[in-house]
C-alpha positions, -999 to +999 in steps of 0.1 A: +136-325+357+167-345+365+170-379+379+200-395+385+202-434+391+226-460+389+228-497+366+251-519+353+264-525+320+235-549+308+212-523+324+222-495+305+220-516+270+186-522+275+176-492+291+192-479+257+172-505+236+140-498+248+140-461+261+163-438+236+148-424+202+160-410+171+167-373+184+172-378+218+206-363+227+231-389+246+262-374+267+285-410+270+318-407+291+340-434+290+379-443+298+389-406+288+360-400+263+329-373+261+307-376+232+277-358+236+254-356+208+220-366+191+213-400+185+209-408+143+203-444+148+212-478+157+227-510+149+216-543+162+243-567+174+264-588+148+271-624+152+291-627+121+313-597+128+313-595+164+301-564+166+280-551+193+247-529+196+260-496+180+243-462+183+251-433+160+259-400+171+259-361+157+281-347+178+275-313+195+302-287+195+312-253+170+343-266+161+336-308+157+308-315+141+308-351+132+286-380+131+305-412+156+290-446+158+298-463+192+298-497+197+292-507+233+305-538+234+341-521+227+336-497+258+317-519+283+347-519+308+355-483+305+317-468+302+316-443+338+284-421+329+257-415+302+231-392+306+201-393+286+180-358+278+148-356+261+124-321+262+106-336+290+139-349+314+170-356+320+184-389+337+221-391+347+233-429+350+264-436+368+277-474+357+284-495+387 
């Protein structure tokens, strides 16, 4: 089944938080950017460094085949869609 809804930013991080596991596959566009893949893990925010809540990626593709960790605080102005897909469903968020 697909759903398609729309969020903001701060939506979408804690729809991400609470909703996407280990092995879930995430399709993220942003500024001129696909990266779909399956999720390895994540990384809580980091007050010392500044870095924001990261979640890991093994990209899909034959040719690419590399693990990415994406920080969202780094693409919150230029995230456009994500679409989560587990067996059961797929939801499609567009980022107002």
């Amino acid at each position: 089944m697909i759903e398609e809804i729309e969020m903001t930013f701060d939506e979408v991080l804690s729809y991400v938080k609470t909703n996407v596991d280990v092995g879930d596959v995430l399709e993220i566009s942003y500024n001129r950017i696909f990266a779909p893949g399956e999720v390895l893990g994540f990384t809580e925010e980091d007050d010392m460094t500044g870095e924001g809540f990261r979640v890991g990626l093994q990209l899909n593709g034959e040719i690419l085949n590399q693990s990415v960790e994406i920080d969202f605080n780094e693409i919150e102005d230029d995230l456009i869609e994500m679409r989560h897909i587990t067996d059961e469903k797929e939801l499609i968020i567009e980022i107002l």
